[in-house]
MARRONU-121196 format. One record per residue (C-alpha): residue number from 1; residue in three letters; x, y, z. Coordinates in steps of 0.5 Angstrom, whole numbers, plus 500, padded with zeros to 3 digits. Example, Ala and Ser with C-alpha at 12.3 -4.5 7.8 and 13.67 -1.06 7.14 Angstrom:
BEGIN
<rec pos="1" code="ALA" px="525" py="491" pz="516"/>
<rec pos="2" code="SER" px="527" py="498" pz="514"/>
This chain:
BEGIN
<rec pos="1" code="UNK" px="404" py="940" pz="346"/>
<rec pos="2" code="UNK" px="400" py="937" pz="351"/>
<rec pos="3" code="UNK" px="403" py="935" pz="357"/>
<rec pos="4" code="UNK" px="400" py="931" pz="364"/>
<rec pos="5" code="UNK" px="405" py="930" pz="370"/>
<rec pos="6" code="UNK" px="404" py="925" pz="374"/>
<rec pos="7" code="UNK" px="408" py="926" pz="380"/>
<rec pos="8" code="UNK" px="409" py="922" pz="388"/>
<rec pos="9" code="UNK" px="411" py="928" pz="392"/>
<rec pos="10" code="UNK" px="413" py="922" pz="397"/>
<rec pos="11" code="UNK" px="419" py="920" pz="393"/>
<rec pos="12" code="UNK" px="425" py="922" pz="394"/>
<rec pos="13" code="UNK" px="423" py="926" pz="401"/>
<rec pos="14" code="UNK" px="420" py="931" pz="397"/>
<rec pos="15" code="UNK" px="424" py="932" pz="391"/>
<rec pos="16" code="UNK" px="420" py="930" pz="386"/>
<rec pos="17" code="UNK" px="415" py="935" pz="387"/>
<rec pos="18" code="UNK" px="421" py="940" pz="385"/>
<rec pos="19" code="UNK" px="422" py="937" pz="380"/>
<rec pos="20" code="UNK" px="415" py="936" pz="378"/>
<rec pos="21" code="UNK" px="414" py="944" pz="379"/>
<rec pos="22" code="UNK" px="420" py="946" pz="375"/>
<rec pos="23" code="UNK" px="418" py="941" pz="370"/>
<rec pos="24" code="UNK" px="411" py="944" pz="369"/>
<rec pos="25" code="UNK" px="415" py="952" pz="370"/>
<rec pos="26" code="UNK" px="419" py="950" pz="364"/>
<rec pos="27" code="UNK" px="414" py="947" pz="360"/>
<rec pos="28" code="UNK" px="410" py="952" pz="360"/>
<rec pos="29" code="UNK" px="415" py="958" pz="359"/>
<rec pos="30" code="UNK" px="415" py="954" pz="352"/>
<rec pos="31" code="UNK" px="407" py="953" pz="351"/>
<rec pos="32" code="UNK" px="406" py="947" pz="353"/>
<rec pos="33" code="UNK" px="399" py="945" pz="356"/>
<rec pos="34" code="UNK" px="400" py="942" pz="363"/>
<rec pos="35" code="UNK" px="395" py="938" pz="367"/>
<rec pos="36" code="UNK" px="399" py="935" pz="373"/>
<rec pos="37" code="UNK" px="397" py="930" pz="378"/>
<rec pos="38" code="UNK" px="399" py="929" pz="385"/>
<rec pos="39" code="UNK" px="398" py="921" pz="387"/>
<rec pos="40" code="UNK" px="398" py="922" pz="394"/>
<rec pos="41" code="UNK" px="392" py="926" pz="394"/>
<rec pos="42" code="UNK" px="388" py="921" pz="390"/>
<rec pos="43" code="UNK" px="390" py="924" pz="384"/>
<rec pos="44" code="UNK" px="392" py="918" pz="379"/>
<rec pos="45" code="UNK" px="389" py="919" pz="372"/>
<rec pos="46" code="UNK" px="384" py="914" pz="368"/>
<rec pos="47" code="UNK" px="386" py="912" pz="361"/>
<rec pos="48" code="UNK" px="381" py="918" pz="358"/>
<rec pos="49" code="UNK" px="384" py="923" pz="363"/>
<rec pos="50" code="UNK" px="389" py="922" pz="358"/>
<rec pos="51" code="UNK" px="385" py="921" pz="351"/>
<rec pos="52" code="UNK" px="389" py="928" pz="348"/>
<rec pos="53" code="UNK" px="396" py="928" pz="352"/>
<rec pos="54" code="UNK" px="401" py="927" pz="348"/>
<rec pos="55" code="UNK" px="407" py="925" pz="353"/>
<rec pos="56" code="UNK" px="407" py="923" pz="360"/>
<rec pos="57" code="UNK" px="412" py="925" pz="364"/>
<rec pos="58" code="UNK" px="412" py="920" pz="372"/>
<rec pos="59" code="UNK" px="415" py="924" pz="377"/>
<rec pos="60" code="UNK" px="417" py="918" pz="382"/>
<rec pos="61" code="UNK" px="421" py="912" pz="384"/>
<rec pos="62" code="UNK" px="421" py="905" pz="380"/>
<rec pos="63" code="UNK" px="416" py="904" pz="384"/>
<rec pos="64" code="UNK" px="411" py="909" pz="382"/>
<rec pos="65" code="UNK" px="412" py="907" pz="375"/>
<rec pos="66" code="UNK" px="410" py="901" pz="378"/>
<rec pos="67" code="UNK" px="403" py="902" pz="381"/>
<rec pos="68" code="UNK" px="401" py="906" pz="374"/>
<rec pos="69" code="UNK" px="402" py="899" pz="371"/>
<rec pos="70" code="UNK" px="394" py="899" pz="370"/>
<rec pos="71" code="UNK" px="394" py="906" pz="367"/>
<rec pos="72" code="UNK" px="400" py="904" pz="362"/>
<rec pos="73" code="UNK" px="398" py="899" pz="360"/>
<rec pos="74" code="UNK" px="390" py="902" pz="358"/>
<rec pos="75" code="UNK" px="393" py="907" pz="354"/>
<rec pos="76" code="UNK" px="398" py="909" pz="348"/>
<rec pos="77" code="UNK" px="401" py="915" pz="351"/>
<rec pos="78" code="UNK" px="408" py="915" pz="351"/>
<rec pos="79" code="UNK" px="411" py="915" pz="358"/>
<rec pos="80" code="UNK" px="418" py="919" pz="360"/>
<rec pos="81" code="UNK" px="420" py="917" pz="367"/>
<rec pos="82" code="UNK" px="424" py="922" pz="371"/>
<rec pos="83" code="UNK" px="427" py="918" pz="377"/>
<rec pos="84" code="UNK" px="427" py="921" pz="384"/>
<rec pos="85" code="UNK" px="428" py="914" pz="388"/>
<rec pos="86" code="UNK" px="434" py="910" pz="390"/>
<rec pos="87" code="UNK" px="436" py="906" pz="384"/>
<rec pos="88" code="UNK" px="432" py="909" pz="378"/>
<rec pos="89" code="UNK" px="433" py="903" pz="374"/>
<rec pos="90" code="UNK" px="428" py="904" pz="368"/>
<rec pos="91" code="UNK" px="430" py="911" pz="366"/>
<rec pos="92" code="UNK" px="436" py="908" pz="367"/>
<rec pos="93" code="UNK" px="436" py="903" pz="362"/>
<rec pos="94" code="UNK" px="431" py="908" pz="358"/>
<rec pos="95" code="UNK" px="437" py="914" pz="357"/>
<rec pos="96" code="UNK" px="432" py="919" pz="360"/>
<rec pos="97" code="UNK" px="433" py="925" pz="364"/>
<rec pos="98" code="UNK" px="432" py="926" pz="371"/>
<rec pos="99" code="UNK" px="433" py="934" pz="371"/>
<rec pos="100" code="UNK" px="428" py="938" pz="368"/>
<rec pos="101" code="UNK" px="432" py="942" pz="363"/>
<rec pos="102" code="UNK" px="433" py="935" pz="360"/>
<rec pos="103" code="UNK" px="427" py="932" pz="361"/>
<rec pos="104" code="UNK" px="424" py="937" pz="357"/>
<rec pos="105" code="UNK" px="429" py="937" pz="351"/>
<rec pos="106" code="UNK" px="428" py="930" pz="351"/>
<rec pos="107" code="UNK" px="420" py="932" pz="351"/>
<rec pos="108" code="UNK" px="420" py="936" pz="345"/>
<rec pos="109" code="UNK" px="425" py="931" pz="341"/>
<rec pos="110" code="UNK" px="419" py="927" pz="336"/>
<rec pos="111" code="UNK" px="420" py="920" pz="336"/>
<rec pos="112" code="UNK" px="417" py="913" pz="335"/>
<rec pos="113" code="UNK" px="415" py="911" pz="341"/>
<rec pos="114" code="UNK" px="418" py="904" pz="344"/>
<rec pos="115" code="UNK" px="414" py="899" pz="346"/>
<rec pos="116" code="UNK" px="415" py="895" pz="352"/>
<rec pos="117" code="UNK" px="414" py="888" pz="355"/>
<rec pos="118" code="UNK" px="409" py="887" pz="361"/>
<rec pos="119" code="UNK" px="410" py="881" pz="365"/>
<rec pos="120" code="UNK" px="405" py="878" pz="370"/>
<rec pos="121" code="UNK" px="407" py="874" pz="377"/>
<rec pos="122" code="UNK" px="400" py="870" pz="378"/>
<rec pos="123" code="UNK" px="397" py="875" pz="373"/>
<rec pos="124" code="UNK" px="400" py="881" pz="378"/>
<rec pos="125" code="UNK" px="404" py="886" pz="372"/>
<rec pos="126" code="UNK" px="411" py="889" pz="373"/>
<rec pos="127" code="UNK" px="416" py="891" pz="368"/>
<rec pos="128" code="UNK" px="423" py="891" pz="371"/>
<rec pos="129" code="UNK" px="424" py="884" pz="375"/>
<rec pos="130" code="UNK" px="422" py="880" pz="380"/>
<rec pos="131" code="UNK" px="427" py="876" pz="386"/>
<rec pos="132" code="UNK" px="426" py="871" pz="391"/>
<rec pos="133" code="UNK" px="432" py="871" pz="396"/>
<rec pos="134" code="UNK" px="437" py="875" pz="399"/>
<rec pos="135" code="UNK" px="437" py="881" pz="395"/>
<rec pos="136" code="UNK" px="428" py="880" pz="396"/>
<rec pos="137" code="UNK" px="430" py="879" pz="403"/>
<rec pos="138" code="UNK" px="434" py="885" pz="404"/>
<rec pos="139" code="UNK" px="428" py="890" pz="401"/>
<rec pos="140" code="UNK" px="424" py="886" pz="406"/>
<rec pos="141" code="UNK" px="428" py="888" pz="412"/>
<rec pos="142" code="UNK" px="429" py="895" pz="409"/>
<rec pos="143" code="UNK" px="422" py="897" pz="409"/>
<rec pos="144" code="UNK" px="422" py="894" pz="416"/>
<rec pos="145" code="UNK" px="427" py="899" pz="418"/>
<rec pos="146" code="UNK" px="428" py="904" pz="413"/>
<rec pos="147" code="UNK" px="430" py="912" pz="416"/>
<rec pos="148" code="UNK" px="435" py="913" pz="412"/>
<rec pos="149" code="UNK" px="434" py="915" pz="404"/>
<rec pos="150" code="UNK" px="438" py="913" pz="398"/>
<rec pos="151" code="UNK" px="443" py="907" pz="398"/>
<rec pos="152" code="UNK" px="446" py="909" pz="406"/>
<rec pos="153" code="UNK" px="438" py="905" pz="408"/>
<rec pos="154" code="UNK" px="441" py="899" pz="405"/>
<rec pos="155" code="UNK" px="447" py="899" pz="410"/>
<rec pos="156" code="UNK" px="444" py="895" pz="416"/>
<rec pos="157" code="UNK" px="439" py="890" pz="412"/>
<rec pos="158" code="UNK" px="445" py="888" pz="407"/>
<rec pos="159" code="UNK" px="448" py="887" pz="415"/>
<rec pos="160" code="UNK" px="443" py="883" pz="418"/>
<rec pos="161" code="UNK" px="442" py="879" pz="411"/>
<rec pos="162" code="UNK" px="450" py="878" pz="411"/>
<rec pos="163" code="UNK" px="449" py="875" pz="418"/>
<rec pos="164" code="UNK" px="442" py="871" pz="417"/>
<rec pos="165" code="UNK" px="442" py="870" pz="410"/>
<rec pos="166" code="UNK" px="435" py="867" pz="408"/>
<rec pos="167" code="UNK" px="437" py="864" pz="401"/>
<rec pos="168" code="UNK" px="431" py="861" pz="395"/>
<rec pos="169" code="UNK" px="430" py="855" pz="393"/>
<rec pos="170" code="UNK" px="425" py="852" pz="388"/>
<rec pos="171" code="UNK" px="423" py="848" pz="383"/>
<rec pos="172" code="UNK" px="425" py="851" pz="376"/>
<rec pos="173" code="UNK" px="420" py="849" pz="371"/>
<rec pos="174" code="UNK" px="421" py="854" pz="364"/>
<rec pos="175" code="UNK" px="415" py="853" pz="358"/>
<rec pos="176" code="UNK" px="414" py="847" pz="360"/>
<rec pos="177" code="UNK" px="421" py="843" pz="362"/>
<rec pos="178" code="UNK" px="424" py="842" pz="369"/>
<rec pos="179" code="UNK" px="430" py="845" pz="370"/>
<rec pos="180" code="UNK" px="434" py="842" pz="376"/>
<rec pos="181" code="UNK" px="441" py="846" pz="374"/>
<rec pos="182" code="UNK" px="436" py="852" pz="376"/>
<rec pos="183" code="UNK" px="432" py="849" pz="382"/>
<rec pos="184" code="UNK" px="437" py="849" pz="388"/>
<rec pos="185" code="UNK" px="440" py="854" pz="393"/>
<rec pos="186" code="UNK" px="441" py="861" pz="392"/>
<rec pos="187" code="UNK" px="438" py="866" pz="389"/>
<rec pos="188" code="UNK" px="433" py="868" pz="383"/>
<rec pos="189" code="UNK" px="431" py="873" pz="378"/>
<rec pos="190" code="UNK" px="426" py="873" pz="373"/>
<rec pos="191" code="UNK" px="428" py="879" pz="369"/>
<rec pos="192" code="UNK" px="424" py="883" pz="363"/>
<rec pos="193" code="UNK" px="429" py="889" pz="364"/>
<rec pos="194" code="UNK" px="437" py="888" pz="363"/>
<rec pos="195" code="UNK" px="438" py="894" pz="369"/>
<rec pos="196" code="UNK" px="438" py="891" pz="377"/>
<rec pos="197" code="UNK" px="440" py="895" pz="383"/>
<rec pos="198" code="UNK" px="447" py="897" pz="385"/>
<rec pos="199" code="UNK" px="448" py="895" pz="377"/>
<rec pos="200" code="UNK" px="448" py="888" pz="379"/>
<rec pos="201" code="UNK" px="446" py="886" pz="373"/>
<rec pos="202" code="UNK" px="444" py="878" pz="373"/>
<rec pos="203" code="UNK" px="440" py="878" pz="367"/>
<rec pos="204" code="UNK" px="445" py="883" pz="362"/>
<rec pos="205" code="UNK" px="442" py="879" pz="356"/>
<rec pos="206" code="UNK" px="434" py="881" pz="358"/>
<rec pos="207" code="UNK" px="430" py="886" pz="353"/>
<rec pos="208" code="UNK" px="423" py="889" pz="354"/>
<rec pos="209" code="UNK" px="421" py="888" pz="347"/>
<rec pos="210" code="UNK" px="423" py="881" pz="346"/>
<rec pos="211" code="UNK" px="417" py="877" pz="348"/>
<rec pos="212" code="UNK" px="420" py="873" pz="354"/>
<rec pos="213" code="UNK" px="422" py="873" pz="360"/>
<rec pos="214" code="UNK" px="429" py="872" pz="363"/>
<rec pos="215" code="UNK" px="431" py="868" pz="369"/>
<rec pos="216" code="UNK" px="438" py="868" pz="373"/>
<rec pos="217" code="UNK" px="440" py="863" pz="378"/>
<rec pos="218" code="UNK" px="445" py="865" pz="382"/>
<rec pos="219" code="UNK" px="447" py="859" pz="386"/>
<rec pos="220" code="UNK" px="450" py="859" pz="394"/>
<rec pos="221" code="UNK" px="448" py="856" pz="401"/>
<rec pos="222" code="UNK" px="453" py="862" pz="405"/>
<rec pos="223" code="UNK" px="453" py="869" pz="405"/>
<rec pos="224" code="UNK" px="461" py="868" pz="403"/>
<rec pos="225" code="UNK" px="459" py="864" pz="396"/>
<rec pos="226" code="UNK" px="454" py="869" pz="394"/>
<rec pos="227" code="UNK" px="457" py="875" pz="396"/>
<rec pos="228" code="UNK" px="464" py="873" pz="391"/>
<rec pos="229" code="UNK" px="458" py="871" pz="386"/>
<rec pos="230" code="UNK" px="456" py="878" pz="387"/>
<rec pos="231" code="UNK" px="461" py="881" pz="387"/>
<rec pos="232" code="UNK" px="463" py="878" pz="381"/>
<rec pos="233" code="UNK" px="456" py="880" pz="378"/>
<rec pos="234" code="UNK" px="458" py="887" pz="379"/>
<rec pos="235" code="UNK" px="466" py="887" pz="375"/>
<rec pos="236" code="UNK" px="461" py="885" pz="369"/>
<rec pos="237" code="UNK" px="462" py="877" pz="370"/>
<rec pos="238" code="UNK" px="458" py="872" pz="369"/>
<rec pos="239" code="UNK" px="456" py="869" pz="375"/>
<rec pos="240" code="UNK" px="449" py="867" pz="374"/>
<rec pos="241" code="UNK" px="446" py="861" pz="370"/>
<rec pos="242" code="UNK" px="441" py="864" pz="365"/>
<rec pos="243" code="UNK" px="436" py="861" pz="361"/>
<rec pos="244" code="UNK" px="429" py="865" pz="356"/>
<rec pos="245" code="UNK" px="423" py="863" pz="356"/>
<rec pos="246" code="UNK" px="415" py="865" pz="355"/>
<rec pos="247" code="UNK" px="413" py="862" pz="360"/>
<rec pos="248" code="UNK" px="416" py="860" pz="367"/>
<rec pos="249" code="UNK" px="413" py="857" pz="375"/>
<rec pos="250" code="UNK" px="417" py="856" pz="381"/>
<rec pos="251" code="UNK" px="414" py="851" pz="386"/>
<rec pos="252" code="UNK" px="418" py="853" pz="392"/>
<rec pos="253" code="UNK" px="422" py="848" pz="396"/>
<rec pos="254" code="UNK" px="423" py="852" pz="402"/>
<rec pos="255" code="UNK" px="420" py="859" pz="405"/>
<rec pos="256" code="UNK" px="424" py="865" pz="402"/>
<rec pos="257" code="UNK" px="422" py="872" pz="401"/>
<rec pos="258" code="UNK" px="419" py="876" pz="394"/>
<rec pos="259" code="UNK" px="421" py="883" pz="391"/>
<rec pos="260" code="UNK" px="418" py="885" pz="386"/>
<rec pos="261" code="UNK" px="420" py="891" pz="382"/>
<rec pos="262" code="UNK" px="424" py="894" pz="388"/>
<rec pos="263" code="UNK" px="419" py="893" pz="393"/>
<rec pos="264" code="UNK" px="415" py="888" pz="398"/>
<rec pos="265" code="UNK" px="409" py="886" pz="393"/>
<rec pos="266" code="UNK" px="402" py="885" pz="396"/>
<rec pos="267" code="UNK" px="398" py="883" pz="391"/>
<rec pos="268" code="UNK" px="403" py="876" pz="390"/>
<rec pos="269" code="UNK" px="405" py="873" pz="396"/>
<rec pos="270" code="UNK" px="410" py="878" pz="400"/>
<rec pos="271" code="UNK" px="414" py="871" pz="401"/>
<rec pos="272" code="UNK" px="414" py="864" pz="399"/>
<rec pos="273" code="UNK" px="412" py="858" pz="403"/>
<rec pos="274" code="UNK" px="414" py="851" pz="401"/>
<rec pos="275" code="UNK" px="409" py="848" pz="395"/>
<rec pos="276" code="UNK" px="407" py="854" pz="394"/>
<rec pos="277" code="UNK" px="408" py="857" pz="386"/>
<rec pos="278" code="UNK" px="409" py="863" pz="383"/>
<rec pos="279" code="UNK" px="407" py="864" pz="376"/>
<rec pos="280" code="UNK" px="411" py="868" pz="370"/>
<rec pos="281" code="UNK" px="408" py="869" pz="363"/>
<rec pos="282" code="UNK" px="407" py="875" pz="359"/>
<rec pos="283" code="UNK" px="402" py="879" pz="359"/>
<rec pos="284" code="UNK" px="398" py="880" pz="352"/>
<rec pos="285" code="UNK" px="398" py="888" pz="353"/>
<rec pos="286" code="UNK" px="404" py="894" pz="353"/>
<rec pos="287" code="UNK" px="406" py="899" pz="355"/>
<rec pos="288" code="UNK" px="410" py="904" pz="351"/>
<rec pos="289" code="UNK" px="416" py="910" pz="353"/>
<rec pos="290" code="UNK" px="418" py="915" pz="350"/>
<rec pos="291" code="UNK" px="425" py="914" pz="350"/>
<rec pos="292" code="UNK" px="429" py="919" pz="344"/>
<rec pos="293" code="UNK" px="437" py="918" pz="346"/>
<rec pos="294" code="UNK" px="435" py="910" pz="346"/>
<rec pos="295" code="UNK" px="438" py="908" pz="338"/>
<rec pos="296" code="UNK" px="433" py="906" pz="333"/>
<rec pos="297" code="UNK" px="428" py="900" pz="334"/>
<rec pos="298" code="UNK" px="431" py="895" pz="329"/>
C-alpha cells in the first residue's frame, strides 16, 4: 500500500513528529511505501502529489486537518487523522487512533471510504464547527496568551472571560426565515460535526454526511447563566435551542468574537462588528476518511 504522511512537527510541542516517524518506521517494516510531508517546510502536497496514494495519514492537531482543507477537498484519497492537539475532536468523532501501532491496524483494515460534508463560512471551508461568543472569546484570549500546552492554557482565558464575558448577538436567518427565539444574547454554534471541545457538545444531533448544517444557541447575558448552561451541556443535557438548515446568515447585533475550527480565523473576520454578516452554506465539494471502527454507512 501506498502511504503519504502529512505531518505538523509544531503540533503538540514536537509529538507529532514522533508520532510521524514511528508511523513511517512501522509502515515500512511491513511494505508499506511511504512519502512524508513535513508542512512546516513548506511541504504541503498538490492533489497530484497524491494521484497514486492510497491512504493518507495527517499527523497534527484539528487545526492542521483544517488548513488541508483545500487539499482534501481536490482529491479523493481517504484521509486518517492521528490528533496531536489539544481536543483532537475529528479523530475523536471519526474512531481513529492516535498511537502508531493502531494507526497502522487501522491503515491496513479495507473499508469504504466515508464521506464528509464540507461547510463554508462566506465561502471560507471547515469541517467541525464555527462559534461566535465566549467559547470564540476564549480561543482568542488563549492564542494571545498561550505558554502552556493541552487544556491547563485554557485556565487563564476561561478566567478572564468568566470576568469580562463577551456574549454573541445577531439575527438568526435559517434557509430563508428569521428565527427570533435564535436571535439574543449568548452563544452560537454552527456545527457540521456533533464533537466540540471539553465535550461540550451543543449540537450532539449534528451528522457530516447529512447535507446541512446545525446551529445551536445557548442563551445568556451573564457568565453564571451561561456557565450553568454549560455545565448542563456537559452532564449530556439539553441546554441549547437547536435548528437544521442548508443554509443560514447571522447579521451581528453587537461585536462578538469568531473561532472556527478551534482557532482564530483569518480569511473570515476574526471578529464580528454590528451589521456585518457571516455566511453558512455547503460546499458542493467532499472530502472523504478513512475511518474503519465507525459502523457501516446506512
Amino acid at each position: 500500500m501506498r502511504v503519504s504522511i502529512v505531518y505538523n512537527p509544531r503540533s503538540g510541542r514536537g509529538k507529532a513528529q514522533r508520532l510521524a516517524d514511528a508511523i513511517h518506521e512501522l509502515a515500512s517494516s511491513r511494505g508499506h511505501a511511504i512519502t512524508m510531508y513535513d508542512i512546516s517546510r513548506g511541504g504541503i502536497p498538490v492533489a497530484e502529489d497524491l494521484s497514486d496514494t492510497d491512504r493518507l495519514v495527517i499527523v497534527g492537531g484539528d487545526g492542521t486537518v483544517h488548513h488541508l482543507l483545500p487539499l482534501l477537498t481536490q482529491t479523493k484519497v481517504p484521509f486518517q487523522h492521528c490528533g496531536t492537539g489539544t481536543a483532537n475532536l475529528i479523530c475523536h468523532a471519526l474512531k481513529m487512533s492516535r498511537k502508531p501501532a493502531g494507526v497502522l491496524e487501522q491503515l491496513e483494515i479495507d473499508s469504504e471510504p466515508r464521506r464528509i460534508d464540507v461547510p463554508l463560512c462566506n465561502d471560507h471551508p471547515f469541517l467541525i464547527m464555527t462559534s461566535l461568543g465566549m467559547d470564540a472569546s476564549v480561543i482568542h484570549r488563549l492564542e494571545e496568551s498561550r505558554k502552556l500546552g493541552g487544556y491547563r492554557a485554557y485556565i487563564k482565558p476561561v478566567i478572564k472571560e468568566i470576568l469580562t464575558p463577551r456574549f454573541a448577538h445577531a439575527e438568526v436567518v435559517i434557509d430563508g426565515q428569521p428565527q427570533p427565539q435564535l436571535s439574543k444574547p449568548g452563544i452560537l454554534v454552527i456545527a457540521n460535526m456533533p464533537n466540540y471541545g471539553g465535550h461540550f457538545n451543543p449540537c450532539r444531533d449534528a451528522c457530516w454526511d447529512d447535507s446541512t448544517l446545525d446551529i445551536a444557541h445557548i442563551a445568556g447575558r451573564t457568565s453564571i447563566t451561561s456557565g450553568l448552561r454549560y455545565l448542563a451541556l456537559f452532564a449530556k443535557l439539553r441546554a441549547s435551542r437547536c435548528a437544521v438548515g442548508k443554509s443560514i446568515t447571522l447579521q451581528a447585533i453587537q461585536s462578538s468574537c469568531v473561532q472556527i475550527d478551534g482557532e482564530k480565523p483569518n480569511a473570515v473576520p476574526s471578529v464580528l462588528n454590528p451589521g456585518h454578516t457571516l455566511r453558512f452554506t455547503l460546499s458542493d465539494q467532499s472530502v472523504f476518511a478513512h475511518a474503519p471502527r465507525l459502523p457501516r454507512a446506512s
